[in-house]
C-alpha positions in Angstrom: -23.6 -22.1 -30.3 -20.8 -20.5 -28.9 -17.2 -22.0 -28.2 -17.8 -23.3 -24.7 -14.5 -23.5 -22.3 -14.2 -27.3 -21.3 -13.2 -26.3 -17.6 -16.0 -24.4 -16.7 -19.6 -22.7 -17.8 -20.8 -19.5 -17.2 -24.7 -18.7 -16.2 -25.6 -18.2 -19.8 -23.5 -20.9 -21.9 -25.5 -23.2 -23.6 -25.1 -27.2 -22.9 -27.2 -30.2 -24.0 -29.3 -32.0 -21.1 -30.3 -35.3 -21.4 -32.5 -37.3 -18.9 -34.5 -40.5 -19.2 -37.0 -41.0 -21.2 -40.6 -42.8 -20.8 -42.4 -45.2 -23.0 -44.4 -42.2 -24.4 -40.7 -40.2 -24.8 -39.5 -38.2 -28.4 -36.7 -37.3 -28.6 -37.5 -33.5 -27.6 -38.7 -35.1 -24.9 -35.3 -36.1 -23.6 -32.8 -34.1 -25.2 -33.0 -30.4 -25.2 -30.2 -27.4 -25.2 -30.1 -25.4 -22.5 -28.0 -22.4 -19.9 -27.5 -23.6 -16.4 -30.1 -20.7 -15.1 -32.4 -22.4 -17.4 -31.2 -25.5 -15.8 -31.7 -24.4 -12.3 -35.2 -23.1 -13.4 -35.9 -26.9 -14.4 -34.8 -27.8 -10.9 -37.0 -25.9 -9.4 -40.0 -26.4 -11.9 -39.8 -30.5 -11.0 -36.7 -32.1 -12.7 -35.6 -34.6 -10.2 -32.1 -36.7 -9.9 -34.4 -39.6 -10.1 -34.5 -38.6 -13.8 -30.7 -38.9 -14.3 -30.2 -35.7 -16.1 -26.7 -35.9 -17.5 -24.9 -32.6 -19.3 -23.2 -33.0 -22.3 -21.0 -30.5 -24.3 -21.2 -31.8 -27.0 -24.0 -32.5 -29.6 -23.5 -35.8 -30.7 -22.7 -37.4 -27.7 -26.0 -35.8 -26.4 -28.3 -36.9 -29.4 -26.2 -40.8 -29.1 -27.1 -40.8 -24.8 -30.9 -39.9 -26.0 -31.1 -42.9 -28.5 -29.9 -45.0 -25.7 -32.1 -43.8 -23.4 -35.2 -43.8 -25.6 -33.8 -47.7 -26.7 -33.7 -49.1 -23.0 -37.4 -47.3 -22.3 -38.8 -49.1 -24.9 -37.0 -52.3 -24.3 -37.9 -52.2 -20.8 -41.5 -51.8 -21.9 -41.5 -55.1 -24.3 -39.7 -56.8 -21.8 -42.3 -56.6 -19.0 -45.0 -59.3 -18.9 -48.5 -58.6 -19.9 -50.0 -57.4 -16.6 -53.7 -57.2 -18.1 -53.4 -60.9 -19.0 -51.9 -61.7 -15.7 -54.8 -60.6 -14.0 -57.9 -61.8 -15.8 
């Protein structure tokens, strides 16, 4: 990856994107490298604010935001109550 100026990116630098993840989430599903036209492509293809995508320069504090992400999905899924036994 090329040496990315901290003060601004271009149309074709390369950036890690990170957005929350589901219970059925990987890893690829949330963390993925990408150029702000590919970015803007994602934008347009669905990618919503609601899905708190958050840019990150560098690698590790990408992959660390993921595994928190991925963490608090399935923690919020073990947390809720059984909703099938709730209802019969």
């Amino acid at each position: 990856m090329p040496t990315i100026n901290a003060t601004r990116l271009g149309p074709h630098d390369q950036f890690w994107l990170v957005t929350d993840a589901t219970l059925e989430s990987v890893l690829a599903d949330v963390l993925t490298r990408t150029t702000l036209s590919r970015f803007a492509l994602m934008l347009r293809g669905g990618l919503s604010m609601d899905e708190h995508p958050t840019i990150f320069l560098d690698r590790a504090d990408a992959i660390e935001e993921a595994g928190k992400r991925l963490a608090a999905s399935a923690a919020d899924f073990e947390s809720e109550p059984a909703r099938d036994a709730a209802t019969e």
